[in-house]
N, C-alpha and C positions, 0 to 999 in steps of 0.2 A: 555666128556660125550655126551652122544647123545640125541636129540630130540624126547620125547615121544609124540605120538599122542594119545590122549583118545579116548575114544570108540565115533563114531561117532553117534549125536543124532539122533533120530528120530523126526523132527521138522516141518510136514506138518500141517496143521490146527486140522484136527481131532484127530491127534495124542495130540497134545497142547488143544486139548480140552478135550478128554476123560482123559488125565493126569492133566489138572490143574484148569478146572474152572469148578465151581458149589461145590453143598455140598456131603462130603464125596469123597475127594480127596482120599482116599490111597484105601478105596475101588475101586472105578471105575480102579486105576491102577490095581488088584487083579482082577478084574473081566475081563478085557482086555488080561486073557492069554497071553498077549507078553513074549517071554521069552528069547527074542537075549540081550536085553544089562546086563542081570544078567551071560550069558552067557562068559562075557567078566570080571566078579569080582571073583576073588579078584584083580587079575592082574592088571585090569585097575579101579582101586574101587578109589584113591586118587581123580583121575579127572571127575570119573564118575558124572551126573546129582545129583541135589538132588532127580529128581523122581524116576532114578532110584534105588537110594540107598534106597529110600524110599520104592518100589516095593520092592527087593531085605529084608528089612528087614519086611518088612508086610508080603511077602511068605514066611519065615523062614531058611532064605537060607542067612542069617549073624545076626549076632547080636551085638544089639547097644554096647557093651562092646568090640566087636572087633574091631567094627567101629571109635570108640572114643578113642579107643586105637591107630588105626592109627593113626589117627588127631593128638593125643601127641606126637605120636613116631616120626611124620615127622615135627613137631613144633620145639621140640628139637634135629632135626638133621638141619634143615633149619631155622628157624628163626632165630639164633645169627647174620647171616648174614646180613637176614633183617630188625628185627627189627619192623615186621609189629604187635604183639602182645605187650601188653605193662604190664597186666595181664594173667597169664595162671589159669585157676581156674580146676587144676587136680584133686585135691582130689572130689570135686563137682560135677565134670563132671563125674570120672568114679562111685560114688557112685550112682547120677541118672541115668548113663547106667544100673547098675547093675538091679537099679530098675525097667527102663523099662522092659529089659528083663525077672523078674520075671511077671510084670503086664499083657507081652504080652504070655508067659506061660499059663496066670489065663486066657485067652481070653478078655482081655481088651484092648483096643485102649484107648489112651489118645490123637487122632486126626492126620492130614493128614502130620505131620512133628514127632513123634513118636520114639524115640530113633535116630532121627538126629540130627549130631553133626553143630550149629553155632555158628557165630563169630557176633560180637555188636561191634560198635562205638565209643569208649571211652565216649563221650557226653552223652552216655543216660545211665542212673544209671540203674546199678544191685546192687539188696541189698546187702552192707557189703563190696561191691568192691570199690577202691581208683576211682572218677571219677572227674580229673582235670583242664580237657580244656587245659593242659600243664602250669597252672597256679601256682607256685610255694606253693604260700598263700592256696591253696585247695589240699595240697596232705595228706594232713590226712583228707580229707572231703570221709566220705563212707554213700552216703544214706542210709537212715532206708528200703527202700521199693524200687520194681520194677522199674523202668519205664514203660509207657504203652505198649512202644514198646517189649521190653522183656518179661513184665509180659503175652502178647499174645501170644509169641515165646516158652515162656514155656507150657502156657494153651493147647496150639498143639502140647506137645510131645517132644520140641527140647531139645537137648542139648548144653547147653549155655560152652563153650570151655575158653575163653576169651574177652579181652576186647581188640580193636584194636587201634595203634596211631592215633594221629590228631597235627594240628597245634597249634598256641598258641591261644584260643578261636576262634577256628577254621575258623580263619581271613587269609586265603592264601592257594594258589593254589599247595602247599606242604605241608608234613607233619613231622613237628620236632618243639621242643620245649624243652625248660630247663629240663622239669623233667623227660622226657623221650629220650631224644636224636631223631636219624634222621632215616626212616625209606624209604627205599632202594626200585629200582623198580627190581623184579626177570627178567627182561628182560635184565639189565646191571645197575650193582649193585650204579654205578657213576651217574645213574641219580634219580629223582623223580619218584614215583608210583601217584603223585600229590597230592591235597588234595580239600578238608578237610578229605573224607573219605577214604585218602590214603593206610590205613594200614588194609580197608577190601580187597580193590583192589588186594594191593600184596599176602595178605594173601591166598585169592579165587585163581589169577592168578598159584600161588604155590604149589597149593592143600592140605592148610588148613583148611577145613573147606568148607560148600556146598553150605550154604546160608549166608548173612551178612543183617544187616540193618545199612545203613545209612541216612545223609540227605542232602540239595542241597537246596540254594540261589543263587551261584554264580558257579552253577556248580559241587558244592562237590561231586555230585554221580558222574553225567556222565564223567566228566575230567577226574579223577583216572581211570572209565572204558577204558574210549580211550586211556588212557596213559599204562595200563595192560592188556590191550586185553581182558577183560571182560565185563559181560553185566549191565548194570546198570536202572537203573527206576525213574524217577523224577515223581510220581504220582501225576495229578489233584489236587489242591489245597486242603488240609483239609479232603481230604481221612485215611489218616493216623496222627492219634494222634502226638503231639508232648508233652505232657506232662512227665514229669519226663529228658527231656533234660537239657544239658546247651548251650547253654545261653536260660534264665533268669539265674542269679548267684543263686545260693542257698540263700534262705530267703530271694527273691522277694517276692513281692508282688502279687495277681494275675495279669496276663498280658492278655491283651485285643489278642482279634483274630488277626491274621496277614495276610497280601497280599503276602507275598512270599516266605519264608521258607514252606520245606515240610521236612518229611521221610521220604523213602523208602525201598527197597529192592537192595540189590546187588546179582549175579551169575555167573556162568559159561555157565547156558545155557540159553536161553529164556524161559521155558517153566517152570523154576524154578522161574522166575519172578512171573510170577501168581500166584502161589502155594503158594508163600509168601506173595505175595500182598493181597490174599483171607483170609491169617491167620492176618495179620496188620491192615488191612484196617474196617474203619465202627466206628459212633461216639463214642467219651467216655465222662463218668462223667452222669451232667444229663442229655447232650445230647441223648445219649440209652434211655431216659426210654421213647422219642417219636420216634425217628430216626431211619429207618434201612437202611442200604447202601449193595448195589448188584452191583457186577462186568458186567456188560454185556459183550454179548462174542463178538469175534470180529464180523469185518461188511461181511470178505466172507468168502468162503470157499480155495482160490487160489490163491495165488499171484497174476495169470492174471486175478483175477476176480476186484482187486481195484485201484481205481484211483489215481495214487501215484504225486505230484508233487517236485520237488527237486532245487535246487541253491546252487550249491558247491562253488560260488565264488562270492565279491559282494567288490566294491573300498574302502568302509568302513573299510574292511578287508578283505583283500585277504589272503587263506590260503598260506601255504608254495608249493612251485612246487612237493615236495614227497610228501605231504598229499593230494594236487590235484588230481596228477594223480593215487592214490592209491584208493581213493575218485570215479574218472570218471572211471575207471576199475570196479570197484560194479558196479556203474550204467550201463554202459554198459553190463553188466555180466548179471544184472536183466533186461535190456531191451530185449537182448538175448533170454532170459528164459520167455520170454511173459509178461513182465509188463505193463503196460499202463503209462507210462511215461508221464510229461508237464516241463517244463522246464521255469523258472521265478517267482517272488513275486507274492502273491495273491494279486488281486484289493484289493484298499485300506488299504493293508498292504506298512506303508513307514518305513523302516528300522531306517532312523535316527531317525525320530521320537521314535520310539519304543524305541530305543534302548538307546535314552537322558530321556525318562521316566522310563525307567528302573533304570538309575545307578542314578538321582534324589531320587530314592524313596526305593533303594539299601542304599544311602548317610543317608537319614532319618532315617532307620531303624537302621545303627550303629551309631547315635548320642547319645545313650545312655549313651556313654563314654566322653560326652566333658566334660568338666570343666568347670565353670562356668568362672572363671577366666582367660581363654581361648577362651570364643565370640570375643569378640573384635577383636582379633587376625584373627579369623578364617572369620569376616567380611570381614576383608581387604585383607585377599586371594580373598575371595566370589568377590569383589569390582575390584581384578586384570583384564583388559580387554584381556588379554593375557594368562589368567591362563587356559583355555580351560575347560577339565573335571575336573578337579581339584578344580578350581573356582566354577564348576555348585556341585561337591562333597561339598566345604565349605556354600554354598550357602543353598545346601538342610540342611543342621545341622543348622544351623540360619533362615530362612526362619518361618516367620508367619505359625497358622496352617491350612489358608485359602489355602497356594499355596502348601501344602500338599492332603488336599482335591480336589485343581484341579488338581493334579499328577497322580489323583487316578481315578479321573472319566477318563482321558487319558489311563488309564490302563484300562478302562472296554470299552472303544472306541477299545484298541487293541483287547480284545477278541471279541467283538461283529465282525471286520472282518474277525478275524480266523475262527470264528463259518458260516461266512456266505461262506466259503470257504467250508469248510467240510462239508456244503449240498450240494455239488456235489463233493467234494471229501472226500480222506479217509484218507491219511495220505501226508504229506509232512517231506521229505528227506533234512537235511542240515547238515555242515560238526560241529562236536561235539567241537574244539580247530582250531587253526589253525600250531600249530606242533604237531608234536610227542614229547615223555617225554623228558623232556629237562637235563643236568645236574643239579645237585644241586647250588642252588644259594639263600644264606640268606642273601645279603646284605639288608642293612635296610637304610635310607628309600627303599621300595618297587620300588618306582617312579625310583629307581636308578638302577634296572635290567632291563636286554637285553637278547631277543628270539633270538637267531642266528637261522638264515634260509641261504636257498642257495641265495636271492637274499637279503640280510641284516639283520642288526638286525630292533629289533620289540619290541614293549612299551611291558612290562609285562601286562597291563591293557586292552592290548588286546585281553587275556585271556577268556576276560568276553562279548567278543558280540556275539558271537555265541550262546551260553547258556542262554542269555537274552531273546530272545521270547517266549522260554518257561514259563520261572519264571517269567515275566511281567504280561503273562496271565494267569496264572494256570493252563496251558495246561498241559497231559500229555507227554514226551517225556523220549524213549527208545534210549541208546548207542549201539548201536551191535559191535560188531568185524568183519570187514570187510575185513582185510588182513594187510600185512606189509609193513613196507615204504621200499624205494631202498636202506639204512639203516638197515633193516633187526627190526624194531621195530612197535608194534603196530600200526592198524591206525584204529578207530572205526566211526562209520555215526550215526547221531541223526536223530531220527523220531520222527516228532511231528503228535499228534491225537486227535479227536474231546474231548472239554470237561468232563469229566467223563467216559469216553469211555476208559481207559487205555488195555484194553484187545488189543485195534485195533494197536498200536504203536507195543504192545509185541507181537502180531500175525505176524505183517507183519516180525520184526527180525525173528523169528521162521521160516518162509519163506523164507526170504534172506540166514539163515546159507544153506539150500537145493541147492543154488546159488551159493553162494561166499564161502562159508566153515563157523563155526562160533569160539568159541574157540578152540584155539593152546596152548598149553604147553610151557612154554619158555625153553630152552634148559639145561639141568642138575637135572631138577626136575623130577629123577625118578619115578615110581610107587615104 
């Protein structure tokens, strides 16, 4: 089978503006007269944007029952393979197409994602649906109600398709676990789509589904994106609700605010990030009844108009020689095309630092699991002079809550030099993993897998420093797709962007696909 190319975006600023940011997204597309990428469906409808399917059914020229019908027809031609759905909720799905389409008959809009068909996270509860973390003990657990995430995915019209795989309490950088088995990357079916939010990845990469929400501590959005050639969002800290997830287990207690977990958005394009992120984002519970939260749009209007800095490589972790040079080919490709390029760390950003305060307070955060009857034990790891990360990982799960609190003001040290960075610049460029998706690999302990690269293997745990600046600070940062390894498999670049500012990360990918190309189709996945 051959390689399908989708309709190619329109992804300059203005275009990403008048399509996805501010109020009354599906109008402004309506109002925009464009009419080339509708021009190109049904034919290329599977991989098409979520804007423009969104366009395409706001102008009356598809509707959500055919749309949704694809979505199923290609789930059940392509998923057995992958495996990236874990629930298919057909009957639901086409009974709410239906409904759309009579609502938008009656001239009603139910909002800017309106009889589009998405994909959700297994982690975040939809009413009545099995939501298990791959936890054997919760697979007859079906929440009574939404998630917040969903219950705003719905309140805008979508169509909710399924529920996607994840690891086992979405603890690894793949996605498989007992109740659901293992879930495949459409790129080559023998490796990882990664995880945690592996199974929007392949799902999206596949053309199931147009928009997904996932979330990321350790990476979960953006690793799957880079490893699927899709675009992924790790949004500013506490933009997006995380109520109604797991973890907390069901019948927690309430849990206090957190430093590093977020939700997000996953897509195909960039300019679908917004569009999703404008319907997710903004406080919930009783935070609303004081709080309103506004996307700002990004800082220019041009790729050469902002001040981009980057670091593809750094001793700590050197990526692999194909994600490099696939890596310095973008840059080069955007420096080409007028970027304003800087090359090195921001002052007083010191990586190790960062990045031992990161997996310290990574460490803390899954203590939730020790046993008590297992301190002791996990002391005398802490107490190994040799035990490296491992030791500083047992260390943080034991550790007083005074050296938790100095971990934390260290984390507000790191943001305050990011932020002082991005008053003269805009966004900074660094490499999202340091391979491409790797084969599948569950041995257990974790510690006991190995990255093959062309110049060795590599700790699995080095997984996780690349992705660490962002989630340390609560910065925003965007995956884009950048091109393929000499391999022939994805290779995506993270953009990190001012505090709150999440538009400016998602703007500059929207610029870069103009560049470098943004999503590709992996090879066999017809229209």
């Amino acid at each position: 089978m051959s390689s399908v190319e989708p309709p190619r975006p329109v992804s300059t600023r203005r275009a990403f503006l008048s399509r996805g940011l501010g109020a009354g997204v599906v109008a402004a597309l309506a109002r925009s007269g464009a009419s080339a990428p509708g021009d190109v469906l049904p034919s290329g409808l599977a991989f098409a944007s979520a804007v423009e399917a969104a366009r395409a059914l706001a102008e009356g020229r598809l509707s959500s029952l055919e749309l949704t019908r694809l979505m199923l027809d290609r789930i059940d031609r392509f998923d057995p393979t992958l495996n990236a759905y874990v629930n298919v909720l057909s009957d639901s799905a086409l009974s709410r197409a239906r409904a759309a389409d009579d609502a938008r008959a009656r001239g009603e809009s139910w909002g800017p994602l309106h009889g589009l068909p998405v994909a959700i996270k297994e982690s975040f509860g939809i009413a009545g649906v099995p939501q298990t973390v791959g936890l054997p003990s919760l697979a007859d657990h079906r929440p009574a109600e939404d998630s917040a995430a969903v219950a705003r995915l719905r309140a805008a019209g979508a169509i909710v398709l399924g529920n996607t795989n994840v690891p086992l309490l979405l603890w690894d950088l793949q996605s498989y676990n007992e109740v659901y088995g293992t879930t495949n990357n459409p790129w080559d079916l023998e490796r990882t789509p990664g995880g945690s939010s592996g199974g929007n990845a392949a799902a999206l990469a596949a053309g199931l589904g147009y928009v997904a929400v996932g979330s990321d501590i350790g990476g979960s959005i953006r690793t799957p994106a880079h490893f699927c050639g899709v675009y992924g969002h790790k949004p500013t800290l506490n933009v997006v609700p995380r109520r109604g997830q797991i973890p907390p287990l069901p019948g927690s207690p309430p849990q206090p605010p957190t430093d590093l977990p977020v939700a997000g958005p996953m897509a195909r394009h960039a300019g679908d990030l917004a569009l999703a992120l404008e319907v997710l984002g903004g406080p919930d519970g009783d935070d609303a009844t004081a709080y309103r939260w506004t996307l700002p749009p990004p800082r220019h209007d041009r790729l050469a108009d902002h001040r981009i800095g980057y670091v593809l490589d750094d001793p700590l972790c050197p990526p692999s020689s194909d994600v490099r040079e696939t890596l310095e080919a973008a840059v080069a490709a955007l420096r080409k095309a007028g970027a304003r390029l800087e090359e090195g760390w921001p002052d007083g950003v010191v990586p190790r630092e960062q990045f031992e305060t990161y997996w310290y307070l990574l460490s803390a955060f899954f203590a939730f699991d020790l046993k008590d009857d297992d301190v002791e034990e996990e002391r005398a790891r802490a107490a190994d002079p040799a035990g490296g990360l491992d030791a500083q990982r047992a260390q943080a799960r034991v550790d007083p809550h005074k050296h938790f609190l100095a971990a934390s003001s260290r984390r507000m040290v790191a943001r305050a030099a990011w932020q002082d960075y991005f008053r003269t610049h805009d966004a900074f460029l660094m490499p999202t993993a340091l391979v491409a998706a790797f084969p599948h690999d569950h041995r257990m302990p974790m510690e006991a897998r190995r990255l093959a690269t062309p110049e060795g293997p590599r700790a699995y745990r080095d997984l996780m420093f690349w992705i660490s600046f962002a989630t340390l600070t609560g910065l925003p940062a965007t995956t884009a797709p950048v091109g393929l390894t000499r391999d022939g498999l994805p290779c995506g670049i993270q953009i990190l962007g001012p505090y709150l500012e999440d538009a400016t990360p998602i703007g500059v990918a929207a610029e870069m696909a103009d560049v470098v190309g943004g999503f590709r189709a992996p090879q066999g996945y017809e229209a």
